[in-house]
C-alpha positions as CSV (number, residue, x, y, z in Angstrom):
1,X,90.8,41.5,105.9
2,X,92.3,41.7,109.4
3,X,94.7,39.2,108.7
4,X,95.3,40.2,104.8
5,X,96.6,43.7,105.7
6,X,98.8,42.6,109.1
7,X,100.6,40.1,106.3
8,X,100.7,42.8,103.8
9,X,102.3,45.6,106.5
10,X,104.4,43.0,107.6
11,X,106.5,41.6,104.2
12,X,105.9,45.1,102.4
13,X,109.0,44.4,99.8
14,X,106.9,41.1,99.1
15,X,103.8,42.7,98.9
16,X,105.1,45.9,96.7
17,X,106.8,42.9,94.2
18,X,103.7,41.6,93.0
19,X,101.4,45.3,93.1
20,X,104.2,46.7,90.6
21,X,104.1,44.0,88.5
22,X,99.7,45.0,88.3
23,X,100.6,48.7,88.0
24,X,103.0,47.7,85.1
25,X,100.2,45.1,83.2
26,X,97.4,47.6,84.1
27,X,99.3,50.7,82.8
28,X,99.9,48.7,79.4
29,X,96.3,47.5,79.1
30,X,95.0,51.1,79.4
31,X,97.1,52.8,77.6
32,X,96.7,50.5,74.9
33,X,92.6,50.8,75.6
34,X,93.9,54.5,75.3
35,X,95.7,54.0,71.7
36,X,92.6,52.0,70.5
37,X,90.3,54.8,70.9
38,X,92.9,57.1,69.5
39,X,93.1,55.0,66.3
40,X,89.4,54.5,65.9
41,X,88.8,58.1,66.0
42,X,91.8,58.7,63.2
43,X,89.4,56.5,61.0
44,X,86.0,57.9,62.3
45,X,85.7,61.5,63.3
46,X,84.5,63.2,59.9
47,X,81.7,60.3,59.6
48,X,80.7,61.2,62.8
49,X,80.3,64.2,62.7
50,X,77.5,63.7,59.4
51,X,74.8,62.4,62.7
52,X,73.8,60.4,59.6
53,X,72.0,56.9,60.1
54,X,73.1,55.7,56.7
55,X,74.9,56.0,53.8
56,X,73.8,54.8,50.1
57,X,76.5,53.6,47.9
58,X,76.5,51.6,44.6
59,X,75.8,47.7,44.7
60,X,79.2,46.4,43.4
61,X,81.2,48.8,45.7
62,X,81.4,46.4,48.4
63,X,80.8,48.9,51.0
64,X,83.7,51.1,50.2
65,X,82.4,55.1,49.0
66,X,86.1,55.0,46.9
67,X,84.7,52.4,44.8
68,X,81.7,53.4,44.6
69,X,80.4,56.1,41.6
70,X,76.6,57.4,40.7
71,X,75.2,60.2,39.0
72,X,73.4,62.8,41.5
73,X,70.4,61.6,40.3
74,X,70.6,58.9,41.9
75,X,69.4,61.0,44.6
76,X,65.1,61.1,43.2
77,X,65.9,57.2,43.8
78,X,66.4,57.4,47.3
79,X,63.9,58.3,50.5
80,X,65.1,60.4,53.6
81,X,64.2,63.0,56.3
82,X,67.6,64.5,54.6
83,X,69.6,63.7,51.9
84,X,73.3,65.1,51.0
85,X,75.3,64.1,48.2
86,X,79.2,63.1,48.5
87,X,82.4,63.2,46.6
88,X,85.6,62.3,48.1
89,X,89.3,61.4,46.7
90,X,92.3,61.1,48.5
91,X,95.2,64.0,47.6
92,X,98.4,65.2,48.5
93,X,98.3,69.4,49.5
94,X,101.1,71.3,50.5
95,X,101.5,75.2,51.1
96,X,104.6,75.7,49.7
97,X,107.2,74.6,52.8
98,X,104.5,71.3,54.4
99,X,102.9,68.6,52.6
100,X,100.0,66.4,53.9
101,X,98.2,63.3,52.7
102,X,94.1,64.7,53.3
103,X,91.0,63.6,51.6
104,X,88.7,66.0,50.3
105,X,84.8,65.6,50.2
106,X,82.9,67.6,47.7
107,X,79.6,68.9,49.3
108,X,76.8,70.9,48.7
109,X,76.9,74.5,49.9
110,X,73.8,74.3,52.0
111,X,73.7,70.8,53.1
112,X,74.2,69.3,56.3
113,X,77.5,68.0,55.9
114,X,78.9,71.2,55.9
115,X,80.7,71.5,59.3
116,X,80.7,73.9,62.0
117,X,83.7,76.5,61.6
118,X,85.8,76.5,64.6
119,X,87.8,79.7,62.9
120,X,87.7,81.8,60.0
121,X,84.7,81.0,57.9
122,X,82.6,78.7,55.7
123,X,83.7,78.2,52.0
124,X,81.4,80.2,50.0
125,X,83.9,81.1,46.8
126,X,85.4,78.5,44.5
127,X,88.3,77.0,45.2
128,X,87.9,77.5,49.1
129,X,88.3,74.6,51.3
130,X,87.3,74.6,55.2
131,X,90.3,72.1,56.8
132,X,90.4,70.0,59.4
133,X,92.8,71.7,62.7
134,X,95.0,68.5,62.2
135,X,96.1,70.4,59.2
136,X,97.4,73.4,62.1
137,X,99.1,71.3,64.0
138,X,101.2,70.4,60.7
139,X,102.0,74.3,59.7
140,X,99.0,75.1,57.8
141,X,97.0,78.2,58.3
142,X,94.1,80.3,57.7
143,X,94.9,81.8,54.0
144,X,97.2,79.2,53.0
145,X,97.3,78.5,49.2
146,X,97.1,74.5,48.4
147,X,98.6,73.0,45.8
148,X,96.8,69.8,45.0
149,X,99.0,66.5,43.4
150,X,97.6,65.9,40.2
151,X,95.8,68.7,39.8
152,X,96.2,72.5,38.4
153,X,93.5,73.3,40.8
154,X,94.8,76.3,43.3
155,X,92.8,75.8,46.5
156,X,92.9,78.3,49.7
157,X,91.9,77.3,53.7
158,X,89.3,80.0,54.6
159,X,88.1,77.5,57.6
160,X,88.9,75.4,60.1
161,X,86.6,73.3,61.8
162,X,87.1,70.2,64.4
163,X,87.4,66.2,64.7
164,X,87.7,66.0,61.0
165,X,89.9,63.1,59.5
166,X,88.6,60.4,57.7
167,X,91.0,57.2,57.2
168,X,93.4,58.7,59.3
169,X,93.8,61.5,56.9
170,X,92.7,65.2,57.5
171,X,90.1,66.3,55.7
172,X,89.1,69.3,53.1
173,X,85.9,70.2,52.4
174,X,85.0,71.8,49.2
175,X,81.8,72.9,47.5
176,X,80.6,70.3,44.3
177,X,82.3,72.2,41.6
178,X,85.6,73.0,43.2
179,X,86.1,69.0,43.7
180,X,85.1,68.0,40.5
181,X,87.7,70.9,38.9
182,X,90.4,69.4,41.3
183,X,89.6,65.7,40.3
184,X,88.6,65.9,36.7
185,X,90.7,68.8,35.5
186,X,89.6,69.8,32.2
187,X,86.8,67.0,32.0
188,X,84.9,68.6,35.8
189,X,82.3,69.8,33.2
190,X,81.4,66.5,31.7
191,X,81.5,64.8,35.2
192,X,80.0,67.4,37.3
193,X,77.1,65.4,38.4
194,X,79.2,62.6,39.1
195,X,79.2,61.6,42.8
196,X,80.5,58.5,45.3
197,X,77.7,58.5,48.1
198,X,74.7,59.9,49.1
199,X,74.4,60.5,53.0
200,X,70.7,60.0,54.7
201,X,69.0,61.5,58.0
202,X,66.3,58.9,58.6
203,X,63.8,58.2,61.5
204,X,62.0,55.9,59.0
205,X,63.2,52.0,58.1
206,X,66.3,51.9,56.4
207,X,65.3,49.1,53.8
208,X,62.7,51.6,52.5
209,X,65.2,54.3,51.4
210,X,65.8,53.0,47.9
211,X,64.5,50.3,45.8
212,X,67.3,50.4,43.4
213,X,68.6,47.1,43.0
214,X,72.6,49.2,42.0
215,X,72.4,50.5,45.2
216,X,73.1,49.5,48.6
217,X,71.6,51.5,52.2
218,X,74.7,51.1,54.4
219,X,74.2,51.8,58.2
220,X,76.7,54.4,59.2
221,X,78.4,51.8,61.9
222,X,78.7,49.0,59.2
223,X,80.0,51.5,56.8
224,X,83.1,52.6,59.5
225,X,83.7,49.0,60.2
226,X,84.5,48.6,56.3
227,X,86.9,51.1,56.1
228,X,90.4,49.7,55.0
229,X,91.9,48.3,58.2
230,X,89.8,50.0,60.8
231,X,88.3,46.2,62.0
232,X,91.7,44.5,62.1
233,X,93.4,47.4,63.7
234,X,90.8,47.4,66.4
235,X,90.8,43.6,66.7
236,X,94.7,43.5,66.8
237,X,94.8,45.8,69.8
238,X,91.7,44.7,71.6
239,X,93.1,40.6,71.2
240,X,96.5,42.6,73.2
241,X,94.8,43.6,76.1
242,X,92.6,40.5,76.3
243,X,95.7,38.7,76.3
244,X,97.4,40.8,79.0
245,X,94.4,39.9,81.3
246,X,95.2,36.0,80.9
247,X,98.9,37.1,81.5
248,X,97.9,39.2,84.9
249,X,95.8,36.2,86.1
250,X,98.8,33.8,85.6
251,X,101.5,36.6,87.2
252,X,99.3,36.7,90.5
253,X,98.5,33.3,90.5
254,X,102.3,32.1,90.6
255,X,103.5,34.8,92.9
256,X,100.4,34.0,95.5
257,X,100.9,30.3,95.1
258,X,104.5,30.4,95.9
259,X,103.8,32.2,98.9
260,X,101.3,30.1,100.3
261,X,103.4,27.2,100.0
262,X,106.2,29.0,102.0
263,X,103.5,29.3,104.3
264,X,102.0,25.6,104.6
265,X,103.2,24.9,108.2
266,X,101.9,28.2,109.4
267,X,98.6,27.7,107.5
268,X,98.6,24.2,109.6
269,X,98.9,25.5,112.9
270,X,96.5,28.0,112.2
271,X,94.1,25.5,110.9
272,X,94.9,23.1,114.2
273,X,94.4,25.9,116.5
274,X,90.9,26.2,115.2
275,X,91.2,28.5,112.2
276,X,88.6,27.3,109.6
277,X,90.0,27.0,105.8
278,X,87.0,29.6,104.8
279,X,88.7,32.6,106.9
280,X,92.1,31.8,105.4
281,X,90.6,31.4,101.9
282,X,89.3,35.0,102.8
283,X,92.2,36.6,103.9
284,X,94.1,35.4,100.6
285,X,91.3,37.0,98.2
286,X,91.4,40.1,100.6
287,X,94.3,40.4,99.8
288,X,94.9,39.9,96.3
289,X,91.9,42.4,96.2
290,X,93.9,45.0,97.9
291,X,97.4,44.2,95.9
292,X,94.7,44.4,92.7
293,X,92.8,47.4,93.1
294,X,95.8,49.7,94.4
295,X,97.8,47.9,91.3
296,X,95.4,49.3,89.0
297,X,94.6,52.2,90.7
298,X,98.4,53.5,90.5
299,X,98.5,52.3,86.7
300,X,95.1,54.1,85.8
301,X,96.4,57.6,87.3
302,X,99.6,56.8,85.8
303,X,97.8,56.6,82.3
304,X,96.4,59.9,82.7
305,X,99.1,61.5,83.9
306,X,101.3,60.0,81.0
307,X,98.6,61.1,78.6
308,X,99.1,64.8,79.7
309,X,102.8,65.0,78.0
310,X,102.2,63.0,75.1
311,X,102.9,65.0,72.2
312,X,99.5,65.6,70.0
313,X,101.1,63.0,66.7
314,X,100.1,60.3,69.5
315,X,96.8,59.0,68.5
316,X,95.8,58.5,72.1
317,X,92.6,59.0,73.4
318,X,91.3,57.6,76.8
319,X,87.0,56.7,77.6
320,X,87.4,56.6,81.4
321,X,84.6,54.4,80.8
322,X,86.5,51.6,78.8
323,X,89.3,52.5,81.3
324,X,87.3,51.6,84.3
325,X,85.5,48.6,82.8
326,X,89.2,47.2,82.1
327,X,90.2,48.3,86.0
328,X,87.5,45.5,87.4
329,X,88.6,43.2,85.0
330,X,92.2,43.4,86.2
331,X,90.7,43.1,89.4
332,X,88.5,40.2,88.4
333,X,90.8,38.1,87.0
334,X,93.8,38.9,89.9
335,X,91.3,37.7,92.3
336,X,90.8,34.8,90.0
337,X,94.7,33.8,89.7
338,X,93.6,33.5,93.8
339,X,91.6,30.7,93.5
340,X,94.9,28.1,93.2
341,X,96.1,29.2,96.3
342,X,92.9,29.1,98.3
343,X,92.5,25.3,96.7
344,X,95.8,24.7,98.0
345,X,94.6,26.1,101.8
346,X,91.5,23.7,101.8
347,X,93.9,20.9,101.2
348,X,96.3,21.5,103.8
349,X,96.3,19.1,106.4
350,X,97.4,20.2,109.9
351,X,98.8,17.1,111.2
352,X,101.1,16.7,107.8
353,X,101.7,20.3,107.2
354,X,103.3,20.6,111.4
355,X,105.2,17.5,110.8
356,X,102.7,15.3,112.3
């Protein structure tokens, strides 16, 4: 460590070469760990927030609650510690001067997918919807009257409550019959017990809930990896930083082995005055720790400190976890880009390498 650190003091404009190219790679690979997180959530946060273990959908709707369609009464089919009942469709709403892509899920007044109201108050009229506080951020407020696309349905925000999108979409919850006027018009009457899913609570086995062969007992994780894209976006972005990993092994292992060929003849004396090839191999990985870890360190405060002026439209959305998992990584695999320059030490031979 000694000798790592005199080295390092020593060619500083070197040294500082190769730690901003790690600050650079690390910043990328958590701020894309960052945007990963960020998207997930887009596509997650209303499921989430059911605490639900699983979700029944029809048979033929290959996991997807927009395909799938049952009558409520489905629900005497199906075992639970709770049971709710789900509608959704996707709309377009707009309050006169903004318009928004949302989805709204019809629910039942006194189930347990209605959400916590972070302000105002819970639905309890027709035609009221409690939003998600995405909508806010796009200039919609408490008392704003919705116009839905395709509808003649009038609906009005009486709620706001928290971490509510699903698909990337905001979302609007309504009581049963409100969705049902805004989906089927004049025909909500003949379809009101028409439904897409039915959500369960279960400390029991999930292959017991039903024994209908036209339905299907989703667990709540499978049923968010099936949502359109949200297992290719995260594979994308997750193949991206695994990729910047092999790229920051190769960096430090080019810049490390250059410099320890620059260094042969000194490595031989060394080695001829008595210097075993084990020390120097040492000294090399100490100091491709050190380079690594304050690298990363300066890119992971970086990350945070770049998250703090990011406008809120930026899905990002850091797990200090993830963040730190990825930081020994970078680490790990800089100390591994090492190991061609501490093969190149053992195979010095002092004679040759001083001219001998």
């Amino acid at each position: 460590m000694f000798l790592a650190w005199r080295e390092i003091k020593r060619n500083k404009l070197r040294f500082t070469l190769i730690t901003g190219i790690l600050l650079l790679v690390s910043y990328l690979v958590f701020f894309l760990s960052g945007l990963a997180t960020g998207l997930q959530n887009l596509n997650r946060e209303s499921v989430d927030k059911w605490e639900a273990d699983a979700i029944v959908l029809t048979e033929e709707s290959d996991k997807s609650l927009y395909q799938s369609l049952m009558g409520v009464e489905a629900t005497g089919e199906v075992e639970g510690d709770k049971i709710a009942v789900l509608a959704q469709l996707s709309a377009i709403v707009g309050n006169g001067e903004k318009k928004q892509n949302v989805s709204i899920f019809g629910i039942e007044e006194d189930g347990f997918l209605v959400p916590s109201v972070t302000e105002g108050s819970p639905f309890s009229g027709d035609n009221e919807v409690i939003a998600s506080d995405a909508l806010k951020e796009d200039g919609f407020a408490l008392g704003d009257v919705l116009h839905v696309s395709s509808s003649d349905e009038i609906l009005t925000i009486v709620g706001f409550t928290d971490k509510a999108r699903f698909n990337a979409a905001p979302v609007l919850y309504a009581d049963l019959s409100t969705f049902h006027r805004v989906k089927y018009g004049e025909a909500a009457e003949l379809n009101s017990d028409r439904i897409n899913g039915i959500v369960i609570r279960t400390d029991g086995d999930l292959n017991a809930i039903t024994s209908n062969a036209e339905l299907e007992v989703i667990e709540v994780e499978t049923f968010i990896e099936n949502l359109p894209g949200y297992t290719e976006q995260n594979m994308t972005l997750t193949f991206m930083i695994y990729f910047l990993f092999v790229i920051s092994s190769v960096i430090v292992a080019i810049f490390l082995y250059v410099l320890t060929v620059q260094k042969i003849s000194l490595f031989g004396v060394m080695k001829a005055q008595g210097i075993s090839s084990w020390y120097l191999s040492k000294s090399v990985i100490a100091q491709t720790f050190i380079l690594a870890a304050v690298g990363v360190g300066a890119g992971f405060g970086l990350t945070l400190l770049s998250g703090r002026s990011l406008p809120s439209a930026v899905p990002v959305s850091f797990d200090l976890a993830t963040m730190g998992l990825y930081g020994i990584v970078l680490i790990g695999v800089a100390i591994a880009g090492a190991v061609f320059s501490v093969l190149t030490i053992v195979r010095i031979d002092p004679l040759k390498a001083i001219g001998g």
